[in-house]
N, C-alpha and C positions, 0 to 999 in steps of 0.2 A: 919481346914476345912473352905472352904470358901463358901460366898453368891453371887449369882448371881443375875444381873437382864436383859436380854435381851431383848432391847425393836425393836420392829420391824415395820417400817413406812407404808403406804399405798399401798403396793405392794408385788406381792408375792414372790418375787425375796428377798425382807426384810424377809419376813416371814422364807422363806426357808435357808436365811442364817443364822438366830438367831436358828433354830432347828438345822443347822449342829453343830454349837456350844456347844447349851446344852449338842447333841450325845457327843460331845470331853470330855466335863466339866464333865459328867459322867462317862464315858468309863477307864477315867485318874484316876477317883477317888479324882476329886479335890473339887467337889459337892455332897451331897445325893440328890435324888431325891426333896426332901420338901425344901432345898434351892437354889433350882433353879425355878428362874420364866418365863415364856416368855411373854413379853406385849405388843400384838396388837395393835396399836394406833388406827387406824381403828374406831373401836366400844367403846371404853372407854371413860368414862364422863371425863373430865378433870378435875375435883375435885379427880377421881377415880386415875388414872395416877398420880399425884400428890402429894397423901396420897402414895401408894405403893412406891414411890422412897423416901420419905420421914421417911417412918416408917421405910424401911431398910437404910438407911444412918445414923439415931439416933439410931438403935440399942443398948443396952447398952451390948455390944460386942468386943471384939477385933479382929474378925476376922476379914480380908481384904472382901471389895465388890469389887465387879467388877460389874462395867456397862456399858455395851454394848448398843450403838446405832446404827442401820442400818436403814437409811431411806433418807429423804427429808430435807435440812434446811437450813439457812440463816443465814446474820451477826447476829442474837437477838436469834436464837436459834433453835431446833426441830422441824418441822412440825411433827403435829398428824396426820393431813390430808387435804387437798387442802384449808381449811379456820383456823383451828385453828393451835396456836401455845404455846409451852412449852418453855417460857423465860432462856435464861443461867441466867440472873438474880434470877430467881424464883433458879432455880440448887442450884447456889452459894449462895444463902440465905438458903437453906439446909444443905448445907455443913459446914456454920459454926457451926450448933448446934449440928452435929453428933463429934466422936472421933475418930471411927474407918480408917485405911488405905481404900482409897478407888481407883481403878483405873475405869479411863474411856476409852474406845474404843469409839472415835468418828467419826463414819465411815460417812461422810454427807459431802455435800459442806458447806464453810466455817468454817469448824471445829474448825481450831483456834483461831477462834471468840469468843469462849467459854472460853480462858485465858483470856482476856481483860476485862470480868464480874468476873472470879474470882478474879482478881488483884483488880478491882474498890471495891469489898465486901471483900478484907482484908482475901480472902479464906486463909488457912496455905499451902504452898506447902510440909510443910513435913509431911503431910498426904494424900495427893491426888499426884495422877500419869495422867495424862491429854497424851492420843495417840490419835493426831489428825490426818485424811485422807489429808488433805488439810490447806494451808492459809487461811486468813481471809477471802480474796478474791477473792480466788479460787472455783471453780468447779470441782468433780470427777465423774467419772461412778461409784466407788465403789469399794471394793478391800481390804480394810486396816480389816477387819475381817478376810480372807482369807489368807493374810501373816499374821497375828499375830496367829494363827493358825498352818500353818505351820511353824513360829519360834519356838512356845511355844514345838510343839513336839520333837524339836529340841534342846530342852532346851537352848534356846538361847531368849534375849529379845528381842522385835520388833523391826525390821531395816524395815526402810518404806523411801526409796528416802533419801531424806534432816531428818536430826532429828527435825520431829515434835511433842518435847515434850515438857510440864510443870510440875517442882513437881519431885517427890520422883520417884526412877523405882521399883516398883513394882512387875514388870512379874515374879521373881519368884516363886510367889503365886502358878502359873497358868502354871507354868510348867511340863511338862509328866512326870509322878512317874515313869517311863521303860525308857530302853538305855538308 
C-alpha cells in the first residue's frame, strides 16, 4: 500500500485537481484514507509544509510515496503562494535521508528544474521517479495530473508529450487494481 502527498498551490483549480486524485488513489485502493494527505500551500506555515514532506520521505518504510504537485513554480522550485517559496534544493536534501521509492508528479512550470537540484545533491535516481509537466524553461497551463490519471487507469505508465522523466519508473505503484 502506498503514501501520498498532494500538494495543492494557490488556486482553486490546484485544489480541485489534488482531491480528483485522492478520489482515484482511493476509489483504486491504492491509498487507505490515513495515507493520504492533501496540502494547501495557501495557509501553511512553511516550517509546517516542510516537516510533512519531510516526515513522509524519511518514513522508515518501504512503501513507495507518491507526490503530487499542482500549482505555481519556477527554475528553484514550488510556489506556496505569490511570495513564498519551497526550494527543489530544500526537496532534494530530503530525499537523501529518506529510503523509500518515491515518485513525483510535477505538474508546474519549470518542472524539470527539479532534476538539475537533484543531480547537484547526489539524489539516487534508483529510488526516485521525477514526471515532470514541462522543461526547465518552459511554461504550462497544467495537465500532467490529468494524463497520469488517465494513464494509470489504464494501467499504463505516463506518456506526456516528449519523456519528461528522471529516475526509476515507478507508475506501477499507482496503477488500477480493475481491467
Amino acid at each position: 500500500m502506498s503514501n501520498a502527498i498532494l500538494i495543492a498551490g494557490n488556486a482553486s483549480r490546484f485544489t480541485e485537481t489534488a482531491y480528483t486524485f485522492k478520489s482515484y488513489l482511493l476509489k483504486e485502493k491504492l491509498v487507505t484514507p490515513k495515507k493520504v494527505k492533501v496540502l494547501p500551500t495557501t495557509y501553511v506555515a512553511e516550517e509546517m509544509f516542510a516537516y510533512r514532506i519531510s516526515s513522509a520521505i524519511k518514513a522508515k518504510t518501504s512503501e513507495p510515496l507518491l507526490i503530487l504537485f499542482c500549482g505555481h513554480g519556477n527554475k528553484f522550485g514550488w510556489a506556496l503562494d505569490d511570495v513564498r517559496l519551497f526550494s527543489y534544493t530544500q526537496l532534494a536534501s530530503m530525499l537523501l535521508i529518506g529510503r523509500r521509492p518515491v515518485t513525483i508528479l510535477n505538474d508546474c512550470c519549470h518542472a524539470m528544474a527539479a532534476k538539475e537540484a537533484f543531480e547537484i545533491k547526489s539524489v539516487s535516481p534508483e529510488r526516485l521517479s521525477l514526471i515532470a509537466a514541462t522543461e526547465s524553461g518552459e511554461t504550462t497551463p497544467g495537465g500532467l495530473a490529468d494524463i497520469a490519471l488517465n494513464s494509470w487507469r489504464q494501467r499504463r505508465p505516463v506518456r506526456f508529450g516528449p519523456e519528461l522523466r528522471w529516475g526509476e519508473k515507478f507508475d506501477h505503484h499507482y496503477f488500477s487494481k480493475g481491467g
